[in-house]
Wavefront OBJ file of the C-alpha trace (Angstrom):
o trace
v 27.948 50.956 18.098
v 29.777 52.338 15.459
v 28.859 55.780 14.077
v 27.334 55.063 10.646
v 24.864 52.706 12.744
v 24.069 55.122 15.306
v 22.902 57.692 12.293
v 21.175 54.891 10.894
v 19.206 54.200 14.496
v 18.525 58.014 14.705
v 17.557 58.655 11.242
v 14.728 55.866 11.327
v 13.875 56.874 15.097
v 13.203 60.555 13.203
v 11.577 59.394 10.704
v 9.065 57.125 13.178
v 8.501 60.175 15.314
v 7.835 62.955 12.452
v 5.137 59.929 10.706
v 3.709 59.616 14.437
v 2.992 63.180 14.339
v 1.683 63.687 11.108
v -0.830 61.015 12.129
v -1.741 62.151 15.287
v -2.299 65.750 13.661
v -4.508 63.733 11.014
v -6.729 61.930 13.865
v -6.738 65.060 16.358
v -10.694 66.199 16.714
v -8.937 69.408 18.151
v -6.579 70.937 15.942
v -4.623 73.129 18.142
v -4.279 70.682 20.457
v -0.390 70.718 22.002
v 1.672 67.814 22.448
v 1.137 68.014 26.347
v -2.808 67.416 26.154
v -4.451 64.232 26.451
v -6.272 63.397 23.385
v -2.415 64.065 22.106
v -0.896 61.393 24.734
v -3.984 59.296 23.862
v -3.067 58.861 20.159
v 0.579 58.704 20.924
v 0.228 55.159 22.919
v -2.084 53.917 20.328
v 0.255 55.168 17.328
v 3.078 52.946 19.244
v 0.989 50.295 20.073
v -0.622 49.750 16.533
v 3.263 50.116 15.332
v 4.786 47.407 17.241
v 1.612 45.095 16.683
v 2.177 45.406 12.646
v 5.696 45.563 12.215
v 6.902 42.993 15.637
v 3.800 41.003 16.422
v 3.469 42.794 19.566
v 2.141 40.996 22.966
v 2.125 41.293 26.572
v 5.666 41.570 27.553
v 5.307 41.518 31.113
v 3.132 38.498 30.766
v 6.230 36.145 29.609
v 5.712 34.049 32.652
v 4.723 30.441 32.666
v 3.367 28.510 36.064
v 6.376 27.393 37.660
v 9.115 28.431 35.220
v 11.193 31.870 35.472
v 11.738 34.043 32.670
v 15.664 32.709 32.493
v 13.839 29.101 32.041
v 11.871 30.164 29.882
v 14.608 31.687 27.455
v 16.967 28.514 28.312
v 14.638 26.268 26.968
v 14.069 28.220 23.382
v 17.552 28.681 22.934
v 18.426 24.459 24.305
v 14.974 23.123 21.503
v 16.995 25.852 18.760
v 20.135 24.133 19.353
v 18.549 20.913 19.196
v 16.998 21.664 15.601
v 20.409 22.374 14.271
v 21.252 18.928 14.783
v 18.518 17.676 12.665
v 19.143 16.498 9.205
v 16.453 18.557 6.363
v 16.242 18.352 2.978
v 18.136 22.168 1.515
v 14.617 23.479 0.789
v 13.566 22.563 4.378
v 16.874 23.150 6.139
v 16.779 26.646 4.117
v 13.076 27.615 5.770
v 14.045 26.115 9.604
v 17.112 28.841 10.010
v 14.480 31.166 8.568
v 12.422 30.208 11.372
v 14.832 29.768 13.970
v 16.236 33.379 13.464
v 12.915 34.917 14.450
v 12.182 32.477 17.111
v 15.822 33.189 18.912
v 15.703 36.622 18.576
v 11.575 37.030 19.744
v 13.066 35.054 22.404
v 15.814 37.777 23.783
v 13.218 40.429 22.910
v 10.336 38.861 25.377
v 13.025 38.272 28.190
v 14.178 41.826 28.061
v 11.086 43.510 27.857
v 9.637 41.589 30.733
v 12.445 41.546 33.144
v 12.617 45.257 32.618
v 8.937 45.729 32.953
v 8.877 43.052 36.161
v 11.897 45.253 38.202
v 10.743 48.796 37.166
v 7.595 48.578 38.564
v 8.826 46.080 41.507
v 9.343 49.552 43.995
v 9.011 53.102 44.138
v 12.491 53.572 43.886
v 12.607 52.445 40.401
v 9.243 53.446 39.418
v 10.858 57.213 39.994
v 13.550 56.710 38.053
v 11.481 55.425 35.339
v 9.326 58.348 35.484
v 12.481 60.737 35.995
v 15.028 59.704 33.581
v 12.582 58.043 30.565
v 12.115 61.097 28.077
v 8.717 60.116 26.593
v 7.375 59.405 30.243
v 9.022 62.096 32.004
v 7.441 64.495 29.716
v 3.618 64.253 30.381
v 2.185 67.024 32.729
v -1.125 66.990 34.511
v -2.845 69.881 36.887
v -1.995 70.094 41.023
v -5.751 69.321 40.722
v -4.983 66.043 39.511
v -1.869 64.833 41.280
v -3.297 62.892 43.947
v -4.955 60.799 41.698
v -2.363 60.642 39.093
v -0.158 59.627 42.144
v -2.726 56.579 42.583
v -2.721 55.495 39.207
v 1.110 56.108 38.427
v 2.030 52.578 38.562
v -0.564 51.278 35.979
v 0.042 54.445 34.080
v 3.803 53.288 33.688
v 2.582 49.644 32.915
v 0.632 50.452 30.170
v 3.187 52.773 28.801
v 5.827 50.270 29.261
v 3.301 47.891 27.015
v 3.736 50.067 24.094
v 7.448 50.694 24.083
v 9.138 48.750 21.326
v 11.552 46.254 22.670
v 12.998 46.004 19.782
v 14.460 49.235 19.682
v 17.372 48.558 21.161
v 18.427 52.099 21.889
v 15.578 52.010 23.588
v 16.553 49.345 26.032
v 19.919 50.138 26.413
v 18.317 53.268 27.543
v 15.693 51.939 29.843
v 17.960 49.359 31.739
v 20.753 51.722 31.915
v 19.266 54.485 33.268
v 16.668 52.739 35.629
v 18.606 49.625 36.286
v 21.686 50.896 36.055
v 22.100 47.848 34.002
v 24.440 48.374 30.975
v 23.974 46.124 28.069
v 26.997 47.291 26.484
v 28.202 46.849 22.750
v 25.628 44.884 21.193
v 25.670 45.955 17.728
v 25.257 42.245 16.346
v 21.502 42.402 18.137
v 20.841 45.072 15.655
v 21.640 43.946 12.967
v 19.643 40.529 14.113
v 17.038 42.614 14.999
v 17.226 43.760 11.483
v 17.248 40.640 10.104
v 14.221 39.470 12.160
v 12.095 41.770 9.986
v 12.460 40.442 6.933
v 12.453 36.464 8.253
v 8.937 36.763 9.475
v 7.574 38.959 7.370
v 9.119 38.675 4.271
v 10.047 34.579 4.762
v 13.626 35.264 4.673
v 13.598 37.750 1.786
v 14.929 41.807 1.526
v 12.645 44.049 0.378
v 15.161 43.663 -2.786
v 13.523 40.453 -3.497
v 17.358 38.736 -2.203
v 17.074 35.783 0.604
v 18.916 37.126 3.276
v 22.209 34.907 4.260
v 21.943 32.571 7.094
v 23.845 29.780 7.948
v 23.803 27.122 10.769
v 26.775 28.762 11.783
v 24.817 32.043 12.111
v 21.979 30.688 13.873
v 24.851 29.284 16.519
v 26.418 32.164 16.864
v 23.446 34.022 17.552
v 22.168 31.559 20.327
v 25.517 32.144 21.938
v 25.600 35.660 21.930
v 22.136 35.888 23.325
v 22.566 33.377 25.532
v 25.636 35.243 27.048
v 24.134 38.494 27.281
v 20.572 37.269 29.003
v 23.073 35.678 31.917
v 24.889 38.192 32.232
v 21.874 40.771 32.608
v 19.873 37.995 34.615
v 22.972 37.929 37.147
v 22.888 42.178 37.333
v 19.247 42.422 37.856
v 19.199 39.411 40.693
v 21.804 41.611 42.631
v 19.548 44.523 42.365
v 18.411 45.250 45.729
v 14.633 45.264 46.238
v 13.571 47.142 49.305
v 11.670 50.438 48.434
v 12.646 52.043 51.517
v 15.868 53.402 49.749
v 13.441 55.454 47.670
v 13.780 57.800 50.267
v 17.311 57.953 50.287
v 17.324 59.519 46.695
l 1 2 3 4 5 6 7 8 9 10 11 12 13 14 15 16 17 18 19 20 21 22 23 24 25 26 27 28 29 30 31 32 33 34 35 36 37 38 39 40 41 42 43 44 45 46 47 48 49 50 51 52 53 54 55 56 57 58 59 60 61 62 63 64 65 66 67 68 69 70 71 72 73 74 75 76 77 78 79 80 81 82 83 84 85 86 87 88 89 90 91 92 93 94 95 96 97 98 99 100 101 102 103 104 105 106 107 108 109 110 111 112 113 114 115 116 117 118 119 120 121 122 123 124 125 126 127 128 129 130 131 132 133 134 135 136 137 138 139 140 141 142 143 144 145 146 147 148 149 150 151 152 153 154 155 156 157 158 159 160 161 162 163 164 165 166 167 168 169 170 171 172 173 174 175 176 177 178 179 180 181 182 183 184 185 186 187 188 189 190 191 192 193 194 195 196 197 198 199 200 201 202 203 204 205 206 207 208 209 210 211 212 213 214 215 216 217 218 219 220 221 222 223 224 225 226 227 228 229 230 231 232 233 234 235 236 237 238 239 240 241 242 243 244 245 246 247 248 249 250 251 252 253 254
């Protein structure tokens, strides 16, 4: 990523994080509260949560699993009905709306099947589960009494689902972050994600309009490049997490 978009990404991740804390400062009952105690941690997950649920139409990441169908299947067959529509013959108002449509659907679509196959393999052993807890900053970060470590010990796992719940997949930092440093999965350049990412807002939210009032420019040719390029990097991260190995004995090994 270049390095105008990289002070882009920062600038709006600092501008998230200084609005978090104004509103957790807003909503603490204790006003000296640090940033270490609980009723702080508390409102953080639900300032994240709430976040994700009005700007992304948040849901259960993890949950991306249908009876008998993999995640990869699952993306496959979004991206194969997409490609499908393409074909079809609209009228210019209609055809105008479907790559509206199609935009959000393709790119909810690499969004669900990251966030889940992250969420699935990080919590699938200890091993990982450490380096979740030892290399993510925001989880890392949270501190409890010795008086408490046997039972935050017990509950670590569901503590790291939930939190894993409220991270925004769409931040792609984010994931790069996550995959790479748990995984050791690197996504690599994918600056066109952002700026599809970016896109996605205003498609469902705005039907395909800026905040300018402008319609945003999509093409069929855009909508087939983007099914290629997210069709190229879920294989490619599908075939680095199935060679992942899986037995949590070499948790001891670290």
């Amino acid at each position: 990523m270049g390095i105008g978009s990289t002070l882009m990404v920062e600038l709006a991740e600092q501008e998230y994080q200084e609005n978090k804390e104004e509103w957790i400062r807003s909503h603490l009952t204790d006003p000296d509260a640090g940033e270490y105690s609980q009723e702080w941690l508390r409102l953080s997950a639900q300032y994240d949560e709430e976040a994700a649920s009005d700007n992304y139409d948040s849901y259960e990441f993890e949950d991306w699993d249908v009876a008998g169908k993999s995640r990869l299947e699952i993306f496959d067959e979004t991206i194969e009905a997409s490609s499908e529509l393409l074909e079809v013959e609209f009228s210019k108002l209609a055809a105008r709306n479907v790559l509206v449509m199609l935009h959000g659907h393709i790119v909810a679509a690499i969004e669900a099947y990251l966030a889940s196959t992250f969420i699935d393999r990080a919590l699938s052993s200890d091993y990982y589960l450490r380096r979740l807890v030892e290399n993510d900053p925001e989880f890392a970060k949270r501190k409890f009494t010795l008086k408490e470590i046997f039972t935050k010990q017990e509950e670590l796992r569901n503590d790291a689902s939930q939190y894993l719940r409220c991270v925004i997949f769409h931040n792609i930092d984010k994931v790069n972050l996550l995959y790479k440093s748990v995984l050791d999965v690197d996504i690599g350049d994918v600056k066109w994600l952002y700026q599809a990412v970016s896109l996605r807002h205003h498609c469902v939210h705005r039907a395909g309009y800026d905040k300018d009032g402008n319609e945003v420019d999509l093409t069929i040719q855009n909508i087939r490049d983007l099914i290629s390029s997210c069709s190229d990097l879920v294989h490619e991260i599908e075939s680095s997490v199935m060679s992942l190995p899986e037995d949590g004995d070499f948790f001891w090994k670290t």
